[in-house]
C-alpha positions in Angstrom: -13.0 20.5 -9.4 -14.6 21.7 -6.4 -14.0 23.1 -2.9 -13.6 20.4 0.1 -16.8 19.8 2.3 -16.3 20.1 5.8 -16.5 17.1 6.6 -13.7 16.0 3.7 -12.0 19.0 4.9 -11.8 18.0 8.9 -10.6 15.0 7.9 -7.9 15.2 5.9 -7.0 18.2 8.5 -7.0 15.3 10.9 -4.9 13.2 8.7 -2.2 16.5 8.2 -2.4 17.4 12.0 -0.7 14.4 12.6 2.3 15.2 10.8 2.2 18.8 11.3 -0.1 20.2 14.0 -0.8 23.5 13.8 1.3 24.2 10.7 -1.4 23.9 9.2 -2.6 27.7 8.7 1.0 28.0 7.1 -0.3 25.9 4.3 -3.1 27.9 3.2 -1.6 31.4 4.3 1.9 31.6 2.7 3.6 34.9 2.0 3.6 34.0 -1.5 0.1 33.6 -1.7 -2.8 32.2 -1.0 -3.8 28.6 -1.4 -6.4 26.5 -1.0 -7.1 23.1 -1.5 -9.5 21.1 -4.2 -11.3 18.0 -4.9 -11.3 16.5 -8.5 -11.6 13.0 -9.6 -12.1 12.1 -5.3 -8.1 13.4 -5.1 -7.5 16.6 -3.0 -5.0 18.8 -4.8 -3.1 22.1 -3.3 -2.7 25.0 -5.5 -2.7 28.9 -5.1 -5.8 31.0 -5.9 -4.2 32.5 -9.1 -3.8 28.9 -10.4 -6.7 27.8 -9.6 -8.6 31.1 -11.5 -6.6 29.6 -14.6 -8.1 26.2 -14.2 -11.7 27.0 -14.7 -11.1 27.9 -17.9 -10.9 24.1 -18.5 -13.7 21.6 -18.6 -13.9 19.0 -15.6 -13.6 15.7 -17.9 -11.0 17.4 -20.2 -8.9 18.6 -16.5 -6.0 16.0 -15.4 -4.5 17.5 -12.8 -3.7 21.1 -11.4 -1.5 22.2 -8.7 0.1 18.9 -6.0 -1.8 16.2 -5.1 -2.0 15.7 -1.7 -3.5 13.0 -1.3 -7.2 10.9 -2.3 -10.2 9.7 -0.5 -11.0 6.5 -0.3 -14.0 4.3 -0.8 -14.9 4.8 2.8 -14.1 8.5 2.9 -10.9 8.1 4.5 -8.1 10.0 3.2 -4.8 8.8 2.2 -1.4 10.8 1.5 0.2 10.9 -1.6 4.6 11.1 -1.6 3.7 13.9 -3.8 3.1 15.9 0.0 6.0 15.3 1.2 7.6 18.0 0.3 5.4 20.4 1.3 4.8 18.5 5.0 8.3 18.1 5.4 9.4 21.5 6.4 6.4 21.9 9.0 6.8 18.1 10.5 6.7 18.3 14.6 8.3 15.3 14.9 11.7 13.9 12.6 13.1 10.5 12.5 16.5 10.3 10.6 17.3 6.7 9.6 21.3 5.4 9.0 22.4 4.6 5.6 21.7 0.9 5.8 18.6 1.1 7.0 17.1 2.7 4.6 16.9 1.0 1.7 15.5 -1.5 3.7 12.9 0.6 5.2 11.6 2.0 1.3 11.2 -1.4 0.6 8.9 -1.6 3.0 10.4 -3.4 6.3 10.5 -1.5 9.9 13.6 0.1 11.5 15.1 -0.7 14.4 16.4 1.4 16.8 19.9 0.4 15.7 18.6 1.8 12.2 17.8 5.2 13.5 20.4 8.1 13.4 18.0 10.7 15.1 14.4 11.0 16.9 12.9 14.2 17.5 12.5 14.3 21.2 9.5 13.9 23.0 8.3 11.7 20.2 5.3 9.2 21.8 3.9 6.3 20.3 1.8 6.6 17.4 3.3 10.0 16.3 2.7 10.7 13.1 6.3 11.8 12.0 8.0 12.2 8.7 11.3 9.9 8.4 14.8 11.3 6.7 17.5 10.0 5.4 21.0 11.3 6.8 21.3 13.7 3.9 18.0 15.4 5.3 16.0 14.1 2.2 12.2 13.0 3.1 11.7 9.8 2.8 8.5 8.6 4.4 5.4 9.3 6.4 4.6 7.2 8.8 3.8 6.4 12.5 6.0 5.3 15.3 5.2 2.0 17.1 7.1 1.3 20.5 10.6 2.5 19.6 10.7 0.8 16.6 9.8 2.9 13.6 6.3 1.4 11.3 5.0 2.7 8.6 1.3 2.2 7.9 2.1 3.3 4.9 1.2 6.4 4.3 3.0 7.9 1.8 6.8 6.7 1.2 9.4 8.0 -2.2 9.1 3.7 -3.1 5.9 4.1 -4.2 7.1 5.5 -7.1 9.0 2.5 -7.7 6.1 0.0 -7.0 3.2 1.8 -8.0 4.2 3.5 -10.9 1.3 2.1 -13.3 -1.8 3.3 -10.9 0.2 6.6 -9.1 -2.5 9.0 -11.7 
């Protein structure tokens, strides 16, 4: 496990900025802590310091996984979320979409929203806004990007996955 380089680090900052701007200080300097984030295994995990100070006690091939993934890197260095962030983007997201009951399902599965779908927009929300989609019951649901009214997701990080990736989601 190892600390970010900057250039890993500015851009999965990119990647979170679109979801949360400038929240993104409130990450790293909680009032619970501190905590940073770390590469192992090319996925970027999110732990507190004290945590962390426990985990290299461990050997690198013997260490799974500490603190919440956040995401991984790809082959070509770009950096994809995990739904395991959504919990932690969630609270901090500039921009909310809440989608109707019936659309839902639908939408986990993969298929785009219409606006008939949606219960509630953020205002203000422009086109290709990173925003993080609810259910009525204010449960996270999705990352994703708006697209012309209609609601897209280039997928990014959604609770389905679980469902349809559940052999390679380690």
């Amino acid at each position: 496990m190892r600390p970010l380089t900057d250039e890993e680090t500015k851009t999965m900052f990119e990647k979170l900025s679109k979801y949360i701007g400038e929240n993104i200080k409130l990450l790293v300097d909680r009032p619970d802590g501190t905590y940073c984030f770390r590469l192992h295994s090319d996925r970027v995990y999110y732990m507190s310091e004290r945590i962390l100070k426990l985990a290299t006690n461990i050997s690198r091939d013997k260490l799974v996984s500490v603190g919440t993934c956040f995401g991984k890197f790809t082959k070509t260095n770009k950096f994809r979320l995990h739904i395991t962030a959504l919990d932690f983007l969630a609270p901090y997201a500039k921009f909310k979409v809440w989608v109707k009951p019936g659309a839902e399902q639908s939408f986990l599965y993969g298929n785009h929203v219409l606006k008939s779908g949606l219960g509630r927009i953020t205002e203000n929300t422009m086109q290709y806004q990173g925003v993080v989609v609810y259910s009525m019951a204010d449960v996270p649901l999705v990352c994703c990007h708006t697209l012309k009214g209609n609601i897209r997701m280039f997928h990014q990080a959604d609770v389905g996955e679980f469902i349809r990736n559940e052999d390679t989601l380690t």
